[in-house]
N, C-alpha and C positions, 0 to 999 in steps of 0.2 A: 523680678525684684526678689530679694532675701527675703526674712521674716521681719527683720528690722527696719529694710526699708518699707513693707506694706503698713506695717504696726504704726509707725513716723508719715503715713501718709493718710492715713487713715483718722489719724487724732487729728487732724488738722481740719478746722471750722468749714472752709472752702478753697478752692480755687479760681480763679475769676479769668477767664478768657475772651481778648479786647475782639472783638468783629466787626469786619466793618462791609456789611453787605452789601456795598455800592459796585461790586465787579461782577455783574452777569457776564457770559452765563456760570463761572467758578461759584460765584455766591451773592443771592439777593435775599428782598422778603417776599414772602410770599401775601396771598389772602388774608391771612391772619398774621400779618405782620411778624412771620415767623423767616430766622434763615435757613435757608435752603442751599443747594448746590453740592457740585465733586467736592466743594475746601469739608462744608460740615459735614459729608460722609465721613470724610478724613477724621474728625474729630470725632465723630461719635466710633470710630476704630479702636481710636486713641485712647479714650475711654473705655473698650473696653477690653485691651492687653492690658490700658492701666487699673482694672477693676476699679475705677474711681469716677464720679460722676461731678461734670464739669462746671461752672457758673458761667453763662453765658452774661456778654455786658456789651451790650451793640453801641457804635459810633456812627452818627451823620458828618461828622468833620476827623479828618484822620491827622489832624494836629493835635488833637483833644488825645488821642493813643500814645501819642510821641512822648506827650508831656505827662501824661500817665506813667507810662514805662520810666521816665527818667526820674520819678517821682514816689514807686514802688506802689503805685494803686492800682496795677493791673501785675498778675503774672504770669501771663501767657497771649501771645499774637497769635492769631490763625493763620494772617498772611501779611508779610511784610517783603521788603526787595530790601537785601542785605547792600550795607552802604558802610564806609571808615566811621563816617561820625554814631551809627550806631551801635559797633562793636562795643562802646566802651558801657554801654548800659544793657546790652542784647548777647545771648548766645543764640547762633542759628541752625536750624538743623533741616536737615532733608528737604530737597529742594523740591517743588508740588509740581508743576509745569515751566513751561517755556510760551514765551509770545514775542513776536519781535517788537521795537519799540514803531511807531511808524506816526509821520507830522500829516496830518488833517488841517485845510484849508478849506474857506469859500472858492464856489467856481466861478464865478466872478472877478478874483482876483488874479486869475490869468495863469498858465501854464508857466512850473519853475521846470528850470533844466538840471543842474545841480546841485548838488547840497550847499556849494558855497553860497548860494542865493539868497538861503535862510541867517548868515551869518550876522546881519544887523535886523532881522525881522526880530517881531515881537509877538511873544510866547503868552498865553493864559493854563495856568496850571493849577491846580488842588495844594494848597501850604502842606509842607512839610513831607510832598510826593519826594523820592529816594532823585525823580528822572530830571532835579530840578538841579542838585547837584550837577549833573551829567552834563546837566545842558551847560550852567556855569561854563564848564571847564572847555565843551566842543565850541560852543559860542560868544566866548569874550566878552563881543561886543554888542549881544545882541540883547533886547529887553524883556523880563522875566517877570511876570506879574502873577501875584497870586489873589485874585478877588473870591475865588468861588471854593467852594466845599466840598464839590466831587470830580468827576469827569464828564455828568452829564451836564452841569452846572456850566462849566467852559466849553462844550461842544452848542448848548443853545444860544449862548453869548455871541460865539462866531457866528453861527445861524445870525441870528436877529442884526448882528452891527456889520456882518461881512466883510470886517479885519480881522487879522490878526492869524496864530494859527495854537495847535492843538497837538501835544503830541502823549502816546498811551501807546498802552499794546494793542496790535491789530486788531487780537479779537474782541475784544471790551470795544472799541472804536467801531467797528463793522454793527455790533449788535446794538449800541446803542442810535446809531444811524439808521439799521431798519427799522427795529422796533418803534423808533420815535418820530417815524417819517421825516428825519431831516435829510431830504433826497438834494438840498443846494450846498452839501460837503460832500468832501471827496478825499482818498486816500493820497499822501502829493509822494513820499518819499519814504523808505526807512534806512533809520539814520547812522545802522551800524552796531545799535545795542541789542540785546535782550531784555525782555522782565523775566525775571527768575526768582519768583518770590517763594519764602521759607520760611517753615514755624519756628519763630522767635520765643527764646526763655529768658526772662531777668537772671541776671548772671550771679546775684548773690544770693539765689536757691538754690544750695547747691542739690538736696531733694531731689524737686522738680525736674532740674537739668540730667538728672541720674536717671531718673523716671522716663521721662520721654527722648531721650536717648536709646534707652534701653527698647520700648515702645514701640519706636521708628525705626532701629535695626530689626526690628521681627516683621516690617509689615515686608510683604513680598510683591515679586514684580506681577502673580496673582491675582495679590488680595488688592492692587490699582487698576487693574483692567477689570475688574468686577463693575470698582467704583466709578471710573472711566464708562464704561459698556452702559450701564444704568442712566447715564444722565446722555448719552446719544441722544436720542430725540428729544430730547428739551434744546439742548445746543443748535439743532438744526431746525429747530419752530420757527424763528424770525422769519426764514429763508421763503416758508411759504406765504408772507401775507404781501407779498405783490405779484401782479400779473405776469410780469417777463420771466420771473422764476420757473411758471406753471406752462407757459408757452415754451422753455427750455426743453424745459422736460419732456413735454411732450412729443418735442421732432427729435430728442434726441436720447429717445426710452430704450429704441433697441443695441444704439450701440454703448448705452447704460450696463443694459444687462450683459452683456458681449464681454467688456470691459471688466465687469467685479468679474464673471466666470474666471477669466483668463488670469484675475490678481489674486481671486479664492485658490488658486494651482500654484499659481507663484508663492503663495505666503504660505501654505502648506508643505510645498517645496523648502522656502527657507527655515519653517518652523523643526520641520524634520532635520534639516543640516545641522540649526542649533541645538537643537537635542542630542543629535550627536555626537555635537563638537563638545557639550557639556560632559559627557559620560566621559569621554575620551580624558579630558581636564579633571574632572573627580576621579579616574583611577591615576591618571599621571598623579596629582594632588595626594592621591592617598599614599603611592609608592616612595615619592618624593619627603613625606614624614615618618615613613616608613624607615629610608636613609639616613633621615639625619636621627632619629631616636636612636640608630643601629651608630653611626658616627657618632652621637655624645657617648655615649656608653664606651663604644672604643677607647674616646677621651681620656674617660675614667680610667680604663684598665689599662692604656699605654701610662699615663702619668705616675700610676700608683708604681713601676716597675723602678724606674730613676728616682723619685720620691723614697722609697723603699731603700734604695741605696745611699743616698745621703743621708736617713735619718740612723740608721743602721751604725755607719760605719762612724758620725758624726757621736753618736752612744758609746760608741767600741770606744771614740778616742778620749771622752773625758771618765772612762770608769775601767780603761786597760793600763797596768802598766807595759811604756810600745819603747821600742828602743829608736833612736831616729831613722833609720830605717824603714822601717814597720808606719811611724807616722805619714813619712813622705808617701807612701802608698795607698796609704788610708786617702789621705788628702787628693791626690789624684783621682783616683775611684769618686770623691766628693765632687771632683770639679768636673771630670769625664759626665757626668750625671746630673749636673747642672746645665750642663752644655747640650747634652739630648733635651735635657725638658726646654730650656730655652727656644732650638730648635723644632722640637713641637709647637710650641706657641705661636713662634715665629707665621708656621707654617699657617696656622689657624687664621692667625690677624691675615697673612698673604690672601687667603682663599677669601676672607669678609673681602678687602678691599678691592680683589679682583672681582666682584660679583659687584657692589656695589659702583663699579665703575671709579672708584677715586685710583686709580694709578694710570699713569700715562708712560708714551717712549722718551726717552733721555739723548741726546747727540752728545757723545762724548767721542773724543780722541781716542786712539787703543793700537797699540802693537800687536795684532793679532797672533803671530809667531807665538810669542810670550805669553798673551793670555791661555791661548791653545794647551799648551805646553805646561801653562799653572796651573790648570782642572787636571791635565790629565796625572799628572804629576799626583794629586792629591789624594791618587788609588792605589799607587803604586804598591804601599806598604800592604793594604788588604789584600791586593790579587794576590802577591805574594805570599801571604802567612795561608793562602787557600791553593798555591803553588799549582795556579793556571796561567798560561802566556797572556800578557796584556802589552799590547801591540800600540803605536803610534805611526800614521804617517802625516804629514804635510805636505801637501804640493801646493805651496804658497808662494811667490818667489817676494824678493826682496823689495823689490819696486812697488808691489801693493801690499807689504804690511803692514803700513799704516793707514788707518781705515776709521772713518767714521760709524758708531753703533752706542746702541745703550749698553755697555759695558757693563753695570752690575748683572742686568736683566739677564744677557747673553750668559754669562758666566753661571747663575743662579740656574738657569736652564740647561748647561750642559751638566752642572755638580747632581741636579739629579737623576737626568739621563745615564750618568756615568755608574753612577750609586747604586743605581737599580742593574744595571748589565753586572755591577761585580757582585753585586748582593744575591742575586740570582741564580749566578752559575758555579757550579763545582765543578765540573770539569768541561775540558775545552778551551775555550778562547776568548778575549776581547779585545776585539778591534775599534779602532779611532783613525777615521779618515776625514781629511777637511780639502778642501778646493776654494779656490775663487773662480767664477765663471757668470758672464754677464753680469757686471754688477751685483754680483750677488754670494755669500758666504754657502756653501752645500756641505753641510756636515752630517758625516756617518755611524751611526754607532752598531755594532754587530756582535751579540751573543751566542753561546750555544749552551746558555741555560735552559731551565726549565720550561720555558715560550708561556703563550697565554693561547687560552681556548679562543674558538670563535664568539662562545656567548658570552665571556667574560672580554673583549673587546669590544662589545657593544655599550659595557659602561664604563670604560676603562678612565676615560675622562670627567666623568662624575666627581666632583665633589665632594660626596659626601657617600664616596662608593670606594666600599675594601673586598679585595676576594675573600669571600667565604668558603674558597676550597683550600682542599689539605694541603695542595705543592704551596700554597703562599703562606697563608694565617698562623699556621700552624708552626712555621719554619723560622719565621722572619716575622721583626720585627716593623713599626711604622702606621701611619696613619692611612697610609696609599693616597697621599696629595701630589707627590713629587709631579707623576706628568701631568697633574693638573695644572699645575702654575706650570709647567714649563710650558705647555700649548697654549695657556693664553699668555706667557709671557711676547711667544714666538708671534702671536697677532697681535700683539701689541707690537711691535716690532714690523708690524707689516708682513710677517713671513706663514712658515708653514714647518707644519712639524706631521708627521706621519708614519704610522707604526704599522710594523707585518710580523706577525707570528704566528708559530704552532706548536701548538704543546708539545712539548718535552723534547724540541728540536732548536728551540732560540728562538730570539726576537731581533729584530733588524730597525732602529727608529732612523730616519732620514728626516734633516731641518734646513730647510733653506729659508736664509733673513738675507732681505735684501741689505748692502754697504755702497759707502761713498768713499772713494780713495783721498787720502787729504796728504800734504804736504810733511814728511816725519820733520825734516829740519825747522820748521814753524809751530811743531806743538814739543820736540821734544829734545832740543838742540839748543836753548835759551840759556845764554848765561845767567846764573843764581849769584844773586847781587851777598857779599858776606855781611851779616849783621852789623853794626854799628856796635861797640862795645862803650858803655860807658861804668861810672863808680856805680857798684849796688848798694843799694839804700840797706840801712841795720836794718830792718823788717819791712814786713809787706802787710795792708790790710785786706782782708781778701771777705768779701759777703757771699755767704750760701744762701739762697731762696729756694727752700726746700719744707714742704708740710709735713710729710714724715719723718716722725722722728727716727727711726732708725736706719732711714737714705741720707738725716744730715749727721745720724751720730757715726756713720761708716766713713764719708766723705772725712768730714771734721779727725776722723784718726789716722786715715787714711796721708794728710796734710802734714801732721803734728808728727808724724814717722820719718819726715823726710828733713834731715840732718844739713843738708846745702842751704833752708833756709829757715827763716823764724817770721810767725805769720801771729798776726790778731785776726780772729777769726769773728765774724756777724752772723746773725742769722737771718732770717726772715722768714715767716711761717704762710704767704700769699705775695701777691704783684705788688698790691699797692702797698703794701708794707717795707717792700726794697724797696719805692722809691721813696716812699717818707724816710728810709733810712739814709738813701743817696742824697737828700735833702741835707740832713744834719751831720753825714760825715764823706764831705764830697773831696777825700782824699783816698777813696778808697781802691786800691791797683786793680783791681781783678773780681768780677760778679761770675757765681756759677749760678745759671739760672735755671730752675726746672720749668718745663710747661702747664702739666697738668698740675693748677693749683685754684685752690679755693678764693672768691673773692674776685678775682682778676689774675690770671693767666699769665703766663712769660710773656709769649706774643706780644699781650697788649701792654706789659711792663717792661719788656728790652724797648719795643720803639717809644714808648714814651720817656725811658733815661737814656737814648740816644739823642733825644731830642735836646737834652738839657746838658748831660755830659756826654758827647759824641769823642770824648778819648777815652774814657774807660774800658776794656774788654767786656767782650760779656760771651760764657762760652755757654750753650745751651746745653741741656741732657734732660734723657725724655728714654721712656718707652719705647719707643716708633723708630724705628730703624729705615724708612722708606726714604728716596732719594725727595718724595716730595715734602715728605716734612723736612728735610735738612734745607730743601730751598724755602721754605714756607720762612724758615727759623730764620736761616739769612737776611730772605728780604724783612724779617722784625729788625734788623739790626744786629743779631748775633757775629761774632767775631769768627768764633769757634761750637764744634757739635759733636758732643760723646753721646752715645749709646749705653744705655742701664741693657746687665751689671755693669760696672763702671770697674775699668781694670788698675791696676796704680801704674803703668806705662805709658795708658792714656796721659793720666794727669799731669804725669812730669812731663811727658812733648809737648801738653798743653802751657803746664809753667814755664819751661823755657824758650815758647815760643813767645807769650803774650809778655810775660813778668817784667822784662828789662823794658819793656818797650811805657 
């Protein structure tokens, strides 16, 4: 705790914590009617990380707690089994043990087979137990009675009438069974659940819930096997007060002792692995924050370089007299520099969602010839201006290139595969060789740059790993992502990607992704049907749903520049605000709709005015450049999907594709 939080805990009168000591061996009374057990070890823990000392307030009916709690006259549970209906009055935290739940019956009432057997039996349970719920929902049909106040209360019941049954956790069930000589119950079934009960907080403390949050992340897996190890023999007293326990043990003392020997070696055995699997995981852990401290930092100083450029030259232009010339130059350099930082970013969102697992493979159609051909094409100019041979072959024939794959992936994969061999080398060569073979696309790429060490090949795929030596950092530019997404582009893909080099000789990457040959004349031989031309309307009303104002004041000039038409233009500043607007002006041609917005989201505002006016366009734009947000946007109902910066070529294919329609 801060000094604000102990100061704010400390002025306060009390704290009152509900117990309910009816679950030996966890927690009973003792002699003096005091409780005891592992729970109030726990609590007196509790007390004292929270340097605060607690007001105990014991319960014989643990409906009296419930109605407390929903009531604000208690602020703290010792043990509770977290359940939906008491979320909305309870925070829970750190869960104390496990017991499984298991049904107790008379033996008199004859041997069940299944669990289905219990499904019209009839249950005796403690009001306002979590397991009453549970059963509800497993048992339909079957009858839930709550007469009694604890679990020893319904366990004597059954005793004495020899109906009915009983269900708790094993070990509460067992112990109240020996201790209480009821030897005419029996354990019949367990039913599938757990009790997994956890220190509950009134949720409008927020104090409190700070406090013992804070409290129970410090206690260690330690400081419960202390607490655990201390109450050992109390847990296993019952065990001695009948005869066949003592008679157990006695014929079967020596292969007792045989037994712990052989699990004392085993657990010391395991204890030692863990140990060292820990050590292992805290220097990977330390090295891996290590990375990414060294990776934000990089952040920084790659951005500030392109940043640096725009802000620069964007200065020059409104305080230089520039002749036109000079400006178109400037402005270049601007957009050159927008387009690296863009692709930084790019790259960063790429690496989150590849790590976080949200990207998958795509089945797209693809002339592979063509695509081949468009990467490589797109190096052309740099090998050249560094005036080293940059080489293509294809041995692809005609008949397979048309081929089933994830097309951007594939593509995104060789751009920086390719990027890296030109970027690399100053003298020498770069080669590009592609095959089909088995089913399968086999692409080459071949340097005689600068290579990579052995030891810098062992993180080369790291994420959040840049070479810190001279031939790279120093020379070149970049985040060093590229063959990070391209390797797990390539398994995502199903493939493989594998690199061979050695310094200051080249590097050699080989990728094989597996392809499905598809039919070219069925994905790319379809006649395109000609637009329908009909009279254009004198203006067009067009709604922007857009929160920032200066993504709608760009759009919005961007609009008012373009001479072919004349637009009344809407705004909308969240979801539901474009539909209330669709509401009052449902003449309106054309919605650009952003996603990320305050209030209610595009998403969930394109499918709800698809709902109502399902001919309106509605074209999305967003941040997110990933094939699954363009399907996500789709299936909301989106027509059409631009990508921020938003270019004005975009917008016009957009206008003339949606506008007349």
């Amino acid at each position: 705790m801060n000094k604000e939080e102990r100061k704010s805990l400390h002025e306060r009168e009390r704290i009152q914590v509900a117990v309910y000591p009816s679950y030996p061996p966890y927690i009973f009374l003792d002699k003096n009617d005091a409780p005891q057990g592992i729970l109030m070890d726990y609590l007196k823990l509790l007390e004292k990380r929270a340097q605060f000392k607690f007001e105990i307030k014991k319960y014989d009916d643990f409906s009296n707690i419930m109605e407390d709690a929903r009531n604000n006259n208690v602020d703290l549970i010792l043990e509770i089994q977290e359940a939906p209906s008491r979320t909305e009055s309870l925070n829970f935290y750190f869960k104390l043990f496990e017991s499984p739940y298991v049904i107790v019956g008379h033996k008199e009432q004859g041997k069940v087979k299944t669990i289905k057997d219990f499904e019209t039996a009839t249950f005796y349970l403690p009001k306002d137990f979590a397991i009453v719920d549970n059963l509800k929902d497993q048992f339909p049909k079957a009858t839930i009675l709550t007469p009694c106040r604890n679990d020893l209360e319904c366990l004597q019941n059954i005793s004495e009438s020899g109906a009915g049954y009983f269900v708790g956790p094993k070990v509460v069930a067992t112990y109240y069974i020996q201790s209480n000589n009821l030897e005419d119950l029996e354990i019949l079934k367990y039913i599938g659940k757990d009790y997994e009960p956890s220190i509950a907080v009134v949720n409008n403390d927020v104090l409190l819930n700070d406090v013992i949050y804070n409290a129970m992340q410090s206690i260690t897996y330690q400081d419960e096997q202390e607490i655990v190890n201390s109450w050992l023999g109390t847990f296993n007293k019952p065990f001695y007060l009948t005869t066949a326990f003592w008679i157990k043990v006695s014929i079967g003392i020596l292969s007792l002792l045989l037994l712990i020997s052989v699990f004392n070696r085993y657990l010391q055995h395991s204890i030692n692995s863990k140990i060292s699997e820990l050590k292992k995981a805290k220097i990977k852990a330390e090295q891996s924050n290590k990375l990414k401290t060294s990776f934000i930092n990089n952040i920084a100083h790659e951005m500030r370089t392109p940043m640096n450029a725009i802000m620069g030259f964007s200065d020059l232009l409104s305080k230089e007299n520039l002749d036109n010339s000079q400006k178109e130059d400037y402005l270049n350099i601007i957009n050159q520099a927008c387009l690296r930082l863009m692709e930084m970013m790019d790259n960063v969102l790429e690496i989150s969602l590849l790590q976080n697992k949200q990207l998958s493979a795509q089945k797209n159609p693809v002339l592979l010839i063509e695509l081949l051909t468009k990467c490589f094409d797109k190096y052309k100019v740099t090998a050249g201006l560094k005036k080293i041979p940059y080489r293509l072959e294809l041995d692809i024939p005609e008949t397979l290139n048309c081929v089933v794959v994830d097309k951007k992936k594939l593509s995104r994969t060789l751009k920086y595969v390719l990027d890296n061999a030109v970027k690399f080398t100053s003298q020498g060569e770069v080669f590009f060789f592609a095959t089909i073979k088995d089913n399968a696309l086999e692409m080459t790429v071949t340097d005689t740059g600068i290579g990579i060490s052995n030891e810098r090949q062992k993180s080369i795929f790291d994420s959040y790993s840049k070479s810190n030596q001279y031939d790279t950092t120093e020379l070149f530019q970049g985040l060093g992502l590229g063959l990070t997404i391209s390797k797990a582009y390539t398994e995502l893909m199903n493939g493989q990607l594998d690199l061979h080099s050695e310094l200051g000789k080249g590097t050699t990457v080989h990728i094989h992704v597996p392809i499905a040959v598809a039919n070219k004349q069925e994905f790319f031989n379809e006649k395109v049907n000609e637009p329908v031309k009909g009279p254009k309307p004198s203006f067009y009303k067009i709604l922007i749903a857009e929160d920032v104002d200066l993504n709608f004041l760009y759009l919005k000039s961007l609009l008012e520049k373009m001479n072919d038409y004349q637009f009344q233009i809407l705004r909308a500043e969240n979801g539901q605000e474009a539909i209330d607007i669709m509401e009052q002006e449902p003449d309106i041609n054309l919605i650009f709709m952003d996603i990320q917005m305050p209030v209610m989201n595009g998403f969930k505002a394109s499918r709800a005015i698809k709902e109502r006016f399902p001919y309106v366009p509605i074209i999305a734009k967003t941040a997110y450049t990933n094939s699954e947000d363009r399907q996500k946007a789709f299936a909301s109902g989106c027509d059409g999907f631009i990508s921020k910066p938003i270019k004005p070529d975009i917008v016009k294919e957009m206008l003339k594709k949606f506008i007349h329609n």
